[in-house]
BAMAR-969208 format. One line per 2 residues: for each residue x, y, z of C-alpha. Coordinates in steps of 0.02 Angstrom, whole numbers. Layout:
REM BAMAR-969208
X,Y,Z ~ ...
REM end
This chain:
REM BAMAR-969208
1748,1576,-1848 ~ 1713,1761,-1816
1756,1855,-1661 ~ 1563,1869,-1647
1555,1694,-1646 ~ 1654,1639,-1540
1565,1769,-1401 ~ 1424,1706,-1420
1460,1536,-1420 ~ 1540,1569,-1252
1408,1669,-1198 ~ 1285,1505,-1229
1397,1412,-1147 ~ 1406,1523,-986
1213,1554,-988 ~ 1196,1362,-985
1320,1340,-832 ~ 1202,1473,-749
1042,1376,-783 ~ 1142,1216,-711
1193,1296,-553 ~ 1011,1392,-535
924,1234,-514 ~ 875,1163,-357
1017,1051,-273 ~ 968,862,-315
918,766,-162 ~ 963,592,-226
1145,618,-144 ~ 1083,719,6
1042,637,197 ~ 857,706,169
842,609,-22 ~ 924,470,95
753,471,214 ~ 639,497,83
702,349,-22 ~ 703,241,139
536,326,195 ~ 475,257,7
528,96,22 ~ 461,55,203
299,139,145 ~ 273,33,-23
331,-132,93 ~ 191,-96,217
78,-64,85 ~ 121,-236,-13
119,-332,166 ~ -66,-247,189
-121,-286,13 ~ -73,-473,41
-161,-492,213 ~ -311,-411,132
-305,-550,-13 ~ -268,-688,100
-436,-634,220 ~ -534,-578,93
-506,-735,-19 ~ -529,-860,139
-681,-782,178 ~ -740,-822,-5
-675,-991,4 ~ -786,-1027,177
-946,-939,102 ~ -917,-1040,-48
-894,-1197,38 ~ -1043,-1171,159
-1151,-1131,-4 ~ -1100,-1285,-96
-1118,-1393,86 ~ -1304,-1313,109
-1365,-1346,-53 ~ -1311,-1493,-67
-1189,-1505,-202 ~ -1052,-1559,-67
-1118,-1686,37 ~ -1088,-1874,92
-1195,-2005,118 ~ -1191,-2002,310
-1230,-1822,306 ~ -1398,-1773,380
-1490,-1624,357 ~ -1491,-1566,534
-1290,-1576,515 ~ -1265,-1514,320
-1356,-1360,407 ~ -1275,-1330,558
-1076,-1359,464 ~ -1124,-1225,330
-1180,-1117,461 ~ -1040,-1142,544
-941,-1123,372 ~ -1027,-949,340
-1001,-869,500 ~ -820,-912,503
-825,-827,317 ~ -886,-673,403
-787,-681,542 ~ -628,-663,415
-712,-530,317 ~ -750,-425,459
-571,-438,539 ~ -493,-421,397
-579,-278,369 ~ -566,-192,524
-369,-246,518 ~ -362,-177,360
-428,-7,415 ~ -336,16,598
-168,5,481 ~ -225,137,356
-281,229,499 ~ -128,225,590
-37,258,434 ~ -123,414,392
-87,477,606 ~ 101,418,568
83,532,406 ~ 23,665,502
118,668,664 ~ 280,682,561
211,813,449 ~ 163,904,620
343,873,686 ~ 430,951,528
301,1093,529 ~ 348,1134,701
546,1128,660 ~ 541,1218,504
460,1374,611
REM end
């Protein structure tokens, strides 16, 4: 191997080291990678509690307009049944099937509304250190 070799070998080498050190510092072993990775995780098990709630309400609301459609039409029925009741028990049946759509709904937006102000206030609260 050549004199000229070996320089610039070892100037590869010491160009590399520089584009090691010029990156940015990781943040996997810093306190703020520390609060973004627990940040993360809180934020993806609020979002998988919220996605079950909404799946629970949404498909119990199905269920009870199912139920009330099958009672009304009378595919569900028994033989004391009248008509007067069949009627009145699948109305019954269909408003509680709204009543869990709307809440569920409405529960279902107050959390990704308070999620997005929680967003918000701490970017606001970082903004306002970082000046």
């Amino acid at each position: 191997m050549s004199e000229r070799d070996a320089e610039d070998n070892a100037n590869s080498e010491s160009s590399s080291n520089d584009r090691r050190t010029n990156q940015p510092e990781s943040t996997t072993n810093s306190p703020i990678g520390k609060q973004l990775r627990e940040k993360s995780r809180k934020s993806s098990s609020m979002n998988t509690n919220q996605l079950i709630n909404e799946l629970i309400g949404y498909g119990s609301g199905l269920l009870f307009f199912g139920l009330s459609g099958f009672i009304f039409f009378g595919f569900f029925s028994s033989p004391g049944m009248t008509p007067e009741y069949r009627n009145i028990l699948s109305l019954i049946l269909f408003l509680y099937g709204l009543y869990r759509v709307v809440t569920t709904r409405g529960k279902s937006n107050a959390a990704k509304r308070r999620e997005r102000l929680m967003k918000h206030r701490s970017e606001r609260s970082s903004d306002h250190y970082d000046s």
